[in-house]
N, C-alpha and C positions, 0 to 999 in steps of 0.2 A: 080626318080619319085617325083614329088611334089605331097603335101598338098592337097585335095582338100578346094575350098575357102565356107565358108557356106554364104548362098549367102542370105538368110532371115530367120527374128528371130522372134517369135511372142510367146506370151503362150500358148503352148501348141501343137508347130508347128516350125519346123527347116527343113528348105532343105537347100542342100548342092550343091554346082554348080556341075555341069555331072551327075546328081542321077534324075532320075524320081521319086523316092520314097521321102516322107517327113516324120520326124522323130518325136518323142517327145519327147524321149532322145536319145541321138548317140553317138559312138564313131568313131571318127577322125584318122587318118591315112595317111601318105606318101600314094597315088595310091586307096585310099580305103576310104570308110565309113562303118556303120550297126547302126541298132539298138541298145541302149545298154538296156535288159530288166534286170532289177534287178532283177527278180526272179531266172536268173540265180544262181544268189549268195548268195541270201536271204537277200540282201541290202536295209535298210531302211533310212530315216532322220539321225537319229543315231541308231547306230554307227558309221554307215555311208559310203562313199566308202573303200570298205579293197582292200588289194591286188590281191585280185583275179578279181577285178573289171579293173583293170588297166595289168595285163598282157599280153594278149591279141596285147594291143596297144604298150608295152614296147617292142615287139618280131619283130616289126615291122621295127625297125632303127631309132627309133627318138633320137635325140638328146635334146630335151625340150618337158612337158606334160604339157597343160593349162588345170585344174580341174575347171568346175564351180560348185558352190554352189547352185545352181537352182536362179529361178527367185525371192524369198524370203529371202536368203541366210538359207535355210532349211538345207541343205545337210551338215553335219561335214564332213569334213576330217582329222582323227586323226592322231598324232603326227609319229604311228608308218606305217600309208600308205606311209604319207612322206618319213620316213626311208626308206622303201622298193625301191619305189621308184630314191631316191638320191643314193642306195648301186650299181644300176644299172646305174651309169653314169650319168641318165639323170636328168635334171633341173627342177623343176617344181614350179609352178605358180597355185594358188587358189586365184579365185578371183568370187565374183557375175555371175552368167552365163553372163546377155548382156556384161559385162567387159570381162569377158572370150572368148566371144566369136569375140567381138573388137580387144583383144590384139591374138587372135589365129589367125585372117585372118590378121595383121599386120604381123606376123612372116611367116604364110604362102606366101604372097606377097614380104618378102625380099627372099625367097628364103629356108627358114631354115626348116632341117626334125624334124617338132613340130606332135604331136597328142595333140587328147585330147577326156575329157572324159565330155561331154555338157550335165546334166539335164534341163530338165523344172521343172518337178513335179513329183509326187512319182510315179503317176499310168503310168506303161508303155508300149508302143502300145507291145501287143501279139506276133509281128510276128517280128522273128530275122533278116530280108533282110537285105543284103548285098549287096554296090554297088562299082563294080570295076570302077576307071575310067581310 
């Protein structure tokens, strides 16, 4: 199963190719997207994404996880998500969201089982949808 490719980036606004739904923050997946709402987790600017934000996608078979930092670079990602993260094999990458989200549809187009975990901004759309493709 590949990557889906996110196919447009705006603030405040991300779809992803095969998804009629469009996002505001998402997370990425081999075969899959959703919403990602931070209130799931009580995820704020900082402290910022923990590991609870990112398992989800790690369960999924990735091989490499591209973290953006929203469109201001707001979002911290602390020292020990990374840990978390790298103790499960995979590689990860933070960087700007449009960066993020550049070098995530470059990996998804060579081929490579990457997720990721894409803000825009804090406030995030209500509804969890999920789109298989």
């Amino acid at each position: 199963m590949s990557s889906p490719e996110i196919a447009s980036l705006s603030w405040g606004h991300m779809k992803v190719k095969g998804c009629s739904s469009s996002y505001k923050d998402c997370k990425v997946w081999p075969g899959g997207s959703r919403a990602w709402d931070w209130r799931e987790t009580g995820t704020n600017h900082s402290p910022g994404v923990q590991p609870a934000d990112l398992e989800e996608v790690l369960k999924k078979g990735i091989d490499l996880l591209v973290i953006g930092r929203g469109m201001n670079e707001a979002l911290q990602v602390p020292s020990s998500t990374l840990d978390f993260v790298m103790q499960k094999g995979v590689d990860v990458r933070v960087l700007q969201t449009e960066k993020a989200v550049a070098e995530y549809n470059k990996l998804a187009g060579q081929g490579a089982k990457v997720g990721g975990g894409l803000p825009l901004h804090l406030l995030t759309s209500p509804s969890a949808f999920c789109c298989t493709n």
